[in-house]
N, C-alpha and C positions, 0 to 999 in steps of 0.2 A: 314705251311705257306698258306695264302690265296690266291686263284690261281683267282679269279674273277668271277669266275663262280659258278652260284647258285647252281646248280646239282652238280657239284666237290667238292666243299665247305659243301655239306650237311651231316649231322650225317649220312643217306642212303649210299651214296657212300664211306664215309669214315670206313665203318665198311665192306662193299662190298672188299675193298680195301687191308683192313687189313686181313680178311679170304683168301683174293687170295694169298698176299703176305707168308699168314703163311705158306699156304700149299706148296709154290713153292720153300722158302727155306727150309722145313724142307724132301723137297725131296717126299710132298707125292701128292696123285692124285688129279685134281679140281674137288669139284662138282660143275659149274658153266652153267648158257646156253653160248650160241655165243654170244645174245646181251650184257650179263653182260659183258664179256670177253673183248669187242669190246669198252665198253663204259671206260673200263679200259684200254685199248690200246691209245682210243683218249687221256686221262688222260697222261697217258706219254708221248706219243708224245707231248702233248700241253706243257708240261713239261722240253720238251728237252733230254726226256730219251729215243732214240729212238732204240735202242737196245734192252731194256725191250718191247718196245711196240712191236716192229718184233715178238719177241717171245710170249709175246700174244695174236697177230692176227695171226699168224702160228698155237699158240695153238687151238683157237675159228673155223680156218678154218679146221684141223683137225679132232675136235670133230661134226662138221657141214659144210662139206662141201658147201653145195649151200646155206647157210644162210644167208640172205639181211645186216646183220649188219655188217660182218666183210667182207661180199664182198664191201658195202657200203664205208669202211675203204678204200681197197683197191681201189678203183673206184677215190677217194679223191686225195690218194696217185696218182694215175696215171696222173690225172688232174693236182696236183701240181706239177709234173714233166713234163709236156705237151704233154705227151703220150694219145692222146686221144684214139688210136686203141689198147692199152690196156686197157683203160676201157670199150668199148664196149665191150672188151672179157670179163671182169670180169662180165658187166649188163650180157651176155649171159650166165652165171655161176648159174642167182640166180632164186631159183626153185617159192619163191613167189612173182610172177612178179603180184598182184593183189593188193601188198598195195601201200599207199604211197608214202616210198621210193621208191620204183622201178619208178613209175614216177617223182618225183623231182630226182634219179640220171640220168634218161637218158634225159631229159629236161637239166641239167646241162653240160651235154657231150657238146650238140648242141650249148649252151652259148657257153664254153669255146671254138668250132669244129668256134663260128663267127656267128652261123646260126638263130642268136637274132628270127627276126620273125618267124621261123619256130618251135623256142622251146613254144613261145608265144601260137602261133594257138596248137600246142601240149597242152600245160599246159591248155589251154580255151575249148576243145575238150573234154579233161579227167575230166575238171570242170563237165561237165555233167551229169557223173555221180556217181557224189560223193555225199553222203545219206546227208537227209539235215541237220543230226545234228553232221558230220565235214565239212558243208561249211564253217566256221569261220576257223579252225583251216588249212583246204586247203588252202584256199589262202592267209593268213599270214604266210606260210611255203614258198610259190610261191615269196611271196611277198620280204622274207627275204632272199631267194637264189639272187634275180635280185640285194638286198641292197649288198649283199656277193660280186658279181662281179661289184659292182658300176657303175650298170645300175640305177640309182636312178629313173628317171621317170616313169620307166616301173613298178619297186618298187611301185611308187605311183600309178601310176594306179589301180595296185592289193589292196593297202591298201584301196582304195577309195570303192572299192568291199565288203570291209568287212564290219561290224558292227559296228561306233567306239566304243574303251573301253576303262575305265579308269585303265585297269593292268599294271602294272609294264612293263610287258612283249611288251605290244602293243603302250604304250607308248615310251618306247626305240628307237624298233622300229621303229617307225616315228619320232623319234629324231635323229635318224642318216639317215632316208629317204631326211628330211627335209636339212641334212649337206650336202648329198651328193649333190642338187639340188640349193647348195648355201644360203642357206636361215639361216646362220646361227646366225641371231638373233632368229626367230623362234627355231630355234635348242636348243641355251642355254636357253630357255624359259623351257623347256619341261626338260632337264636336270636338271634344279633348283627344278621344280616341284619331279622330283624323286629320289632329293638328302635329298631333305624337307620327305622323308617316309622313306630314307634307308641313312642316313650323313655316314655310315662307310663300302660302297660300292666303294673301289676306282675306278673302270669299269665306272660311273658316274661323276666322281672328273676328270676324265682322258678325258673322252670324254667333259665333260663340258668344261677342258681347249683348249681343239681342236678345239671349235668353237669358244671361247675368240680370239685364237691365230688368225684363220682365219678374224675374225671381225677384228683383229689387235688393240684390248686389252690385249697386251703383259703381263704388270702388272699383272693385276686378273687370266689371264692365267697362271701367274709363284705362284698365292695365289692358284690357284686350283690346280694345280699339287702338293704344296707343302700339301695338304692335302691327296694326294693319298701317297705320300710319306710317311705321317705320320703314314698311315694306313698298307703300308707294306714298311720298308726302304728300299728293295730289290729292288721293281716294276721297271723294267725298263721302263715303258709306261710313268710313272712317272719322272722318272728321265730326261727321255729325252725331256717331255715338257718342263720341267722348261729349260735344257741346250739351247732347240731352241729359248725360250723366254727370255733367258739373251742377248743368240746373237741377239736378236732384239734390244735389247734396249743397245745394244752398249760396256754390260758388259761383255768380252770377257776372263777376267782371269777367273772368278767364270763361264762362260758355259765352257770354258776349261777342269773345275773340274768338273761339270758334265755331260762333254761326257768322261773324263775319267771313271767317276763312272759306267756310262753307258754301257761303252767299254769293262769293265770288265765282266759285265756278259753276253753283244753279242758281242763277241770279232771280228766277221767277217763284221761287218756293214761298208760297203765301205763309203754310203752318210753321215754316222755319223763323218768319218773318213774327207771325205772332207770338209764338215761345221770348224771341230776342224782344219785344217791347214786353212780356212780363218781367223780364230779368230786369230792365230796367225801372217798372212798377214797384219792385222788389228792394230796390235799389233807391227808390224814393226820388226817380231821375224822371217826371210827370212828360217833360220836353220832350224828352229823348222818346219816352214809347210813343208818345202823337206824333212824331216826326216819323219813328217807326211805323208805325199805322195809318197814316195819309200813305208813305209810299207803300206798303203792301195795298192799299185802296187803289193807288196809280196805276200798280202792275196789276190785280184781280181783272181787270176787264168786266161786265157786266152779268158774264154767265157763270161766273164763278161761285163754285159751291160755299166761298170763305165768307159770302161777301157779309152774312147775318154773323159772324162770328165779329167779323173787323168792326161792324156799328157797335153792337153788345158791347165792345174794349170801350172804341172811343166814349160810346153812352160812360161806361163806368169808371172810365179817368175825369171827363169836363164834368161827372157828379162827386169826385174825391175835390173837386177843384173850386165845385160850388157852381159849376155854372149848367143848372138844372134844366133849363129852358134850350139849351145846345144840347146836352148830353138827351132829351127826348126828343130833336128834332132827329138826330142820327136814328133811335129807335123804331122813328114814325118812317123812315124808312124801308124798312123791314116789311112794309106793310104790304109791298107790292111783288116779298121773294115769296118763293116757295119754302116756307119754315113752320116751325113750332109757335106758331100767335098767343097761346096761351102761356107760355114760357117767356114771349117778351111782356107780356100783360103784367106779368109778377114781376118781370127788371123794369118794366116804368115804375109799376109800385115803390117799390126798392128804390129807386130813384129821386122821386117825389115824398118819398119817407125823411130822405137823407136830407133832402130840398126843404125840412119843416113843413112839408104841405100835406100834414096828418091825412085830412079829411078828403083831398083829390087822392091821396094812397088807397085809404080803406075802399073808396069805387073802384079804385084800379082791380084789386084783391078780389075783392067780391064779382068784379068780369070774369077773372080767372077762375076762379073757384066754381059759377056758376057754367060757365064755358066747359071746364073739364066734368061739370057731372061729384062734383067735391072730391076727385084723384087725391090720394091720400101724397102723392110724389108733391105733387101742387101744394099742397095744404103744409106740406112739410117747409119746400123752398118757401113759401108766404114767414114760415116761424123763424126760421134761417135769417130772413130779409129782418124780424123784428130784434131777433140779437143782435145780427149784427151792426143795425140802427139807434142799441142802447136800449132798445125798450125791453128790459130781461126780465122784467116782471113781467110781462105781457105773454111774453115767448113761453116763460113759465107755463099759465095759464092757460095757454092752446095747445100746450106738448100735454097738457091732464087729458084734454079734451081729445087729442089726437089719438093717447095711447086711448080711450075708450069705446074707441071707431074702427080703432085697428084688430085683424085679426093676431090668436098668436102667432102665425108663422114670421109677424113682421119683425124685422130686423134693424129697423131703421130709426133713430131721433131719439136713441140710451143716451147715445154721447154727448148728445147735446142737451138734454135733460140735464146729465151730470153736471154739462159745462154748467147752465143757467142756477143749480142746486148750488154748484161752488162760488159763483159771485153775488150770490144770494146769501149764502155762510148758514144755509140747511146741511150741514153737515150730517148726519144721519142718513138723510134723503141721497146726499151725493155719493155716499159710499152706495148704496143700493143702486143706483141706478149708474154706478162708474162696474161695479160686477155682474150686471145686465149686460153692460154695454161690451167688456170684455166678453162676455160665452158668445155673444150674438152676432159679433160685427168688430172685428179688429181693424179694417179697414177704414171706417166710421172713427173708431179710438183712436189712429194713428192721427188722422186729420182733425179731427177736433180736438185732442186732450191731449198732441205728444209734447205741444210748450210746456205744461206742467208736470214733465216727468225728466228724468236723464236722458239723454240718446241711448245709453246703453240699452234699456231698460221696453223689452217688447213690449208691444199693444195688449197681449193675453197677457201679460204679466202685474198690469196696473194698478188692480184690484191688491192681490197679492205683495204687492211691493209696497204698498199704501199699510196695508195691514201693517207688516212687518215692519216698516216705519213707527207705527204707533205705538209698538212693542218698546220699545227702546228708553 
C-alpha cells in the first residue's frame, strides 16, 4: 500500500525493507548501518507499527551507539512527547555533532522549548558556515522544520533565502508555506501545478483539498479527496476530507459514513469523534450524539486536551433535552481542567436560561462578565445566549448597549442586530444594520443571516440582494 511518501514508496526502500524483514524473522543477524535502520524505524512508526519501530531503533542504537540518525529518531520521539530534557540528552548522545542534523535537531529543541528567535539567530549563525554548494539544500531543510511546527512566516522567510525551483520538492513546499500563511488560493494554485506532473500522488489530492476546504470550496474539496481516495481506499487523510466537507455542506448521513470509515482505522480521534455527534445533533438524532460523546469521554483519558469540549456538548444536549440539572453537572466539571472558566460561566448561564431559571442565569452572567473585566467577546456570547433563548427583545436592548461601549473598529454583533431587527419587524433598522454587517464581517452574515437568503446569494451581497428585491 502507498504510504505517500516518495522515499518509502521507492523500489530503494522497499527492497531495504524486505532484506531487514527477512533477516529478523528468519532469526538471523542485520547487515544494515544506523541510518538504514532508523529510516526503517521512521517507516513504521509513520505506519503505526510502533512496536517494530522500538525494536529497530533499539537495534540501530545498539549497533551505533552515538549515531545522529537514530538518536535523531529518538530526539523526535521526545519532542512529540514534550520532553524536551530528554532530547537534549539524546542531542548530547551524538558523536557527529558537525552535520546537518545535529543542528536542525537542536534548532528544533529551541522551537518546540518556545525559544522561536533564539533557534532563528542559531539556524542564521550556523548559515555561515555551511559550503556554498549545500546553501540551497540548508535553508530549505530550515525552511521546512519552521513549515513542520507551523511557524509559516519564518518558513517564508527562509524560502525567500533560497533559489526558487521548479521541483516537486520546493514547490510543495511552498505550497504548504503559502497554506500556512492563509493564502490559500495561492496554495491550491501550486498544488494543481504538481498534480498536473504527478495525478496519482494522493499527498497532493489531499493537500489540494485542505486549501479548497479552507477557501470554503467544500464541493471540489469533497472531488479532491475523492481522488485521493481513489488512489488508496484506505487513506485516511482522504477520508476525512471528504467526511469534513459533507459536514459543510449540510450532508450529515454520508459524513456520518465517512468518519465512520475514518474511525475505523484512527479509532482514538476525539475531534473526529466530536464533528460525528454534531452531525447527528444536526440530524435531531439526541441518542446517537451522547452515545457519541460518552465514547469519545471513554477514549479521551483524563489528560486529554478534548475533555472541556466533550462536557460543553453533553451540557448542551441533556439542556436541548431539558435536563438542566445533568447538563450542569457535566459543566461543574470543568472546574478542575485547565480551560476558559469564564466561557463556561456563560454556558451555565445559557443553560439555566433554557432551564427557565431566569434569575440563577442572570448571577451566572454577571460572574462572567465581572470575571472578565466586562470583555466585550463575553458580553457578546451573554446576547447570543439571550437570542438564542427567545429573549429577542432583551438581546435587542444589550446589542444598543453593546454597540455603545464598543469601539469603531469592532466588527462583531451587525448580524445579529440585524437578525434581532428582522424578528422584531424593525424593518428600517434591519436593513441598516444587515449593510453594517455586510462591510464589516461576512463571516458573522454567513452564520447568522444565510437561512434568510438563497445559497447562491454571497455574505457581501445581502444588503444589495435585499435592495434589489424591494425594487421589484
Amino acid at each position: 500500500m502507498k504510504t505517500g511518501d516518495d522515499y518509502f514508496d521507492s523500489k530503494e526502500f522497499q527492497e531495504l525493507l524486505e532484506t531487514y524483514e527477512k533477516a529478523v524473522n528468519a532469526g538471523q543477524p542485520v547487515f544494515m548501518d544506523a541510518e538504514e535502520l532508523a529510516e526503517i524505524a521512521d517507516y513504521y512508526q509513520m505506519q503505526g507499527h510502533l512496536e517494530e519501530a522500538e525494536k529497530t531503533i533499539q537495534l540501530a542504537l545498539s549497533l551505533a551507539p552515538g549515531a545522529i540518525a537514530p538518536l535523531t529518531y529518538r530526539i523526535h520521539e521526545a519532542l512529540y512527547n514534550g520532553d524536551t530534557k530528554a532530547a537534549w540528552d539524546y542531542l548530547g548522545q551524538i558523536i557527529e555533532t558537525d552535520e546537518p542534523d545535529y543542528i536542525y535537531d537542536r534548532g528544533e529543541i529551541m522551537i518546540v522549548e518556545g525559544r522561536i528567535d533564539e533557534a532563528d539567530s542559531y539556524f542564521r549563525e550556523e548559515l555561515k558556515n555551511v559550503p556554498q554548494e549545500e546553501y540551497q539544500d540548508y535553508v530549505i531543510d530550515v525552511a521546512s522544520i519552521y513549515s513542520d511546527y507551523n511557524f509559516s512566516d519564518k518558513a517564508m522567510e527562509w524560502m525567500t533565502l533560497a533559489k526558487q525551483e521548479e521541483s516537486p520538492d520546493f514547490k510543495e513546499l511552498m505550497a504548504r508555506t503559502l497554506f500556512g500563511l492563509g493564502k490559500y488560493k495561492a496554495s491550491e494554485k501550486l498544488f494543481n501545478e504538481l498534480i498536473d506532473t504527478d495525478p496519482f500522488q494522493k499527498r497532493y489530492w489531499n493537500a489540494l483539498a485542505s486549501a479548497q476546504f479552507m477557501n470554503e470550496d467544500y464541493s471540489s474539496a469533497i472531488e479532491s479527496s475523492e481522488y485521493a481516495i481513489a488512489i488508496d481506499p484506505e487513506d485516511p487523510d482522504g477520508i476525512i476530507a471528504k467526511a469534513h466537507g459533507l459536514f459543510r455542506l449540510n450532508n450529515y448521513e454520508k459524513a456520518i459514513e465517512y468518519y465512520d470509515r475514518y474511525l475505523e482505522r484512527v479509532p482514538d480521534d476525539i475531534y473526529v469523534m466530536l464533528n460525528k455527534s454534531s452531525c447527528y445533533l444536526s440530524l435531531s438524532n439526541d441518542e446517537k450524539a451522547i452515545e457519541t460523546l460518552l465514547h469519545a469521554l471513554e477514549t479521551a483519558g483524563e489528560d486529554s486536551p478534548y475533555l472541556t469540549d466533550i462536557y460543553q456538548e453533553l451540557a448542551f444536549v441533556y439542556s436541548d433535552r431539558g435536563e438542566t440539572d445533568l447538563a450542569l453537572d457535566y459543566l461543574n466539571k470543568t472546574d478542575v481542567l485547565d480551560c476558559d472558566h469564564v466561557q463556561i460561566k456563560v454556558i451555565k448561564g445559557h443553560v439555566l436560561l433554557a432551564g427557565d431559571r431566569l434569575e440563577e442565569a442572570q448571577k451566572m452572567f454577571r460572574k462572567a462578565v465581572l470575571e472578565s473585566n466586562g470583555s466585550t467577546p463575553i458580553l457578546l456570547r451573554i446576547i447570543v445566549s439571550l437570542y438564542d433563548n427567545k429573549y429577542i427583545e432583551g438581546a435587542y436592548h444589550m446589542l444598543q448597549k453593546f454597540f455603545s461601549i464598543v469601539d469603531e473598529k469592532n466588527n462583531e454583533g451587525y448580524a445579529y442586530m440585524a437578525l434581532c431587527c428582522h424578528d422584531l419587524k424593525r424593518d428600517e433598522e434591519f436593513m441598516r444594520y444587515l449593510k453594517m454587517a455586510c462591510e464589516k464581517n461576512t463571516a458573522e452574515c454567513r452564520m447568522v443571516l444565510a437561512h434568510l437568503f438563497p445559497e447562491d446569494v454571497k455574505p457581501e451581497d445581502y444588503y444589495n440582494y435585499l435592495k434589489t428585491e424591494m425594487k421589484k
